[in-house]
C-alpha beads as a LAMMPS data file, in Angstrom:
LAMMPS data file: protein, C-alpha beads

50 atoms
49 bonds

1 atom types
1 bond types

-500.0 500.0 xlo xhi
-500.0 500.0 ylo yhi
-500.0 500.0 zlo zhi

Masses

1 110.0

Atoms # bond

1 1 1 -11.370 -12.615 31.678
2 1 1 -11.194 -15.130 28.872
3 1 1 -12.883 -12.963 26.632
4 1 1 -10.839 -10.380 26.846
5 1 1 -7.812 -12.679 26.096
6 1 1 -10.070 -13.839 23.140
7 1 1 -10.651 -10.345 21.767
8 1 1 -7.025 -9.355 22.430
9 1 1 -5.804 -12.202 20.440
10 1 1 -8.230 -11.699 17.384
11 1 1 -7.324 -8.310 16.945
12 1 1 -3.379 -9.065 17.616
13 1 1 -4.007 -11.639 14.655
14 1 1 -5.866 -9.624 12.192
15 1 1 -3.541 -6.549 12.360
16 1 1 -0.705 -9.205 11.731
17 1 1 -1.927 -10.583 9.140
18 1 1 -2.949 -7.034 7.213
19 1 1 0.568 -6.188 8.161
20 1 1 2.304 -9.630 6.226
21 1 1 -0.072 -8.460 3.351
22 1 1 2.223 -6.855 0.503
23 1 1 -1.051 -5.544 -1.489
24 1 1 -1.855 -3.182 1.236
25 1 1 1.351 -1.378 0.477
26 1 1 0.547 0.192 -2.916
27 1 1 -1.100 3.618 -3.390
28 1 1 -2.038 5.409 -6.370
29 1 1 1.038 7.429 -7.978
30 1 1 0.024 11.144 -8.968
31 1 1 2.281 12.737 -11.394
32 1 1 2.769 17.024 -11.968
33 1 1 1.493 18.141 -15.307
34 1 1 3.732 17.399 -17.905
35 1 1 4.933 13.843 -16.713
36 1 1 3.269 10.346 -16.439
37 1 1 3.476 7.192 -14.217
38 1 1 6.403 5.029 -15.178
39 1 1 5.543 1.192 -13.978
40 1 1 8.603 0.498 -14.975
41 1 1 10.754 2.327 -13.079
42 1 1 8.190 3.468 -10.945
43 1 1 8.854 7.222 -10.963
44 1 1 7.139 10.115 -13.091
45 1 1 8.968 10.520 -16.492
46 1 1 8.540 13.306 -18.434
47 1 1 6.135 13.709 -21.335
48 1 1 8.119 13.883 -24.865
49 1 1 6.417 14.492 -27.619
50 1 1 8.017 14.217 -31.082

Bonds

1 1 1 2
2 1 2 3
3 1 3 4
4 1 4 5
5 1 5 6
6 1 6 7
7 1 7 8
8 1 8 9
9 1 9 10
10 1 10 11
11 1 11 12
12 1 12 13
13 1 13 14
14 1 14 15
15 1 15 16
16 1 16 17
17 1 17 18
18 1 18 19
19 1 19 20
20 1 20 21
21 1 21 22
22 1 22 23
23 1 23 24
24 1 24 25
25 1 25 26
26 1 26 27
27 1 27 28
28 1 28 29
29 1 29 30
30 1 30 31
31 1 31 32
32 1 32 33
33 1 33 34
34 1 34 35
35 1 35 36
36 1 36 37
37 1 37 38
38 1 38 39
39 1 39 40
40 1 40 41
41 1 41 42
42 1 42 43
43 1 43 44
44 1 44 45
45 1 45 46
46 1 46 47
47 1 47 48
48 1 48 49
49 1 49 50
């Protein structure tokens, strides 16, 4: 009985702590041909070439 409290508390914790974690949030940004990754402004801008 009191280790299944145990494990139900440790995995309670861990998912509430990945969830409080703002890195996990991110993903990789892919583009369509002709445009890049702004950081900025975080959308795809298009490619101007002069």
């Amino acid at each position: 009985m009191i280790r299944t409290i145990l494990c139900a508390l440790t995995l309670t914790f861990s998912a509430s702590v990945a969830l409080a974690c703002t890195g996990h949030s991110k993903q990789t940004q892919s583009c369509a041909d002709g445009t890049y990754w702004d950081s900025e402004t975080q959308t795809c801008a298009k490619i101007v070439n002069s």
